[in-house]
N, C-alpha and C positions, 0 to 999 in steps of 0.2 A: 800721864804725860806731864811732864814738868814745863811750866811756862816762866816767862823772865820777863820784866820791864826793855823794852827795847824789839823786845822779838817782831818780827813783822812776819804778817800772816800771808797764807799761802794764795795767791791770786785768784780771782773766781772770774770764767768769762764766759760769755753768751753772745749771740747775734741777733739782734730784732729782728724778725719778720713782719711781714703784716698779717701773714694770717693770729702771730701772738696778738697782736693790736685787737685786731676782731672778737678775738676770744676775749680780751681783757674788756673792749666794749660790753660784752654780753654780759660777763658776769659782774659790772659794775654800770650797769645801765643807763653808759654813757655814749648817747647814739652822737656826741660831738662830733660832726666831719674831718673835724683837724688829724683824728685817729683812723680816719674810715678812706679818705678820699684823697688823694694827692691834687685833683684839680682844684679843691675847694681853698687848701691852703694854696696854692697859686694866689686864685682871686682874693683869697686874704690880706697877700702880698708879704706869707709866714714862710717863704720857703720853695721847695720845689716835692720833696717827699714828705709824707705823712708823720704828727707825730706820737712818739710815745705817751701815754698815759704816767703821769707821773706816778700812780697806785703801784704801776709797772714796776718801777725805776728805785722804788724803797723797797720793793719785791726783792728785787736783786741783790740787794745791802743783805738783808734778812738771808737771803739764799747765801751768799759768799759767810756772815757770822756763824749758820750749823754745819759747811759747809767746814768750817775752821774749828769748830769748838761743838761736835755732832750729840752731844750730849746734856747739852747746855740750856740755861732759859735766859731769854733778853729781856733783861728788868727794868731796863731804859736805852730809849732810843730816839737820838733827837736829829734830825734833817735837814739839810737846806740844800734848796735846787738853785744851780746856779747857771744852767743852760739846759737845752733843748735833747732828746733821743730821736731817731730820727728813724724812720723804717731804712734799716740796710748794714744800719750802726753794727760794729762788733764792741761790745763793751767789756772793759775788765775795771773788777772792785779790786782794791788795793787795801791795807791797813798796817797797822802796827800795836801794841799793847804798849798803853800810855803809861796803864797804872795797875798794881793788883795790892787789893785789899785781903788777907789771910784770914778768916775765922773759925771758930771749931768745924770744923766737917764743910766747911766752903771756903770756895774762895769767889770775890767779885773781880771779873777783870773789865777795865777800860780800856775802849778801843776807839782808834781814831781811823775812820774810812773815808773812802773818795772813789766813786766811779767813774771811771774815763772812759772818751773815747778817742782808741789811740791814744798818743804820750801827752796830746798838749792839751785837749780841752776835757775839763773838767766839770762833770755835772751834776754831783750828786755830793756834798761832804759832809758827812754823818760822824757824831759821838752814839756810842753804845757802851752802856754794863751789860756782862754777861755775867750768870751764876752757874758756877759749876758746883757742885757735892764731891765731895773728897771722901 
């Protein structure tokens, strides 16, 4: 496949559940309420639904990059959360290729992500290099 500076990558999207929440509790043995209980964040005063695990939410980054580039290894990858997932959320990862570096028999490309929910808010804005072998 041939890739270009400019190119934006193809959209990746998912719906939280809770029972993902649960799961994601389990295998990161984070028994936090804010992921488990909708009453708890109530009395928190964090909301009305349960939230996502941020572990989640860079999951998804990582899932929409092999997802785009299925051959690839991510040899940097930097994050910043910049709101909340929420059990119910449908989310979609967006990006673009910022930049590509050519070398013998690879290429590195940078990508610039954002996962949304919905068009307006914004919760996730990730840089990645990807390596590809040529």
């Amino acid at each position: 496949m041939k890739y270009k500076k400019g190119d934006r990558l193809e959209n990746w999207s998912f719906t939280v559940t809770q029972e993902n929440m649960n799961l994601w509790a389990e295998i990161l043995d984070d028994p936090n309420p804010i992921h488990l209980d909708a009453n708890s964040v109530k009395l928190l005063g964090l909301g009305e639904k349960t939230i996502n695990q941020g572990h989640a939410n860079i999951a998804y980054i990582i899932n929409a990059i092999h997802y785009n580039f299925p051959e690839s290894e991510i040899i940097k990858l930097n994050n910043k959360m910049t709101d909340s997932i929420l059990e119910g959320d449908k989310i979609t990862v967006s990006g673009k290729i910022d930049n590509i570096i050519e070398e013998s028999n690879k290429l590195i490309i940078n990508c610039q992500l954002q996962l949304n929910v919905g068009q307006e808010k914004v919760s996730v804005v990730s840089e990645a290099d990807i390596l590809i072998k040529v």
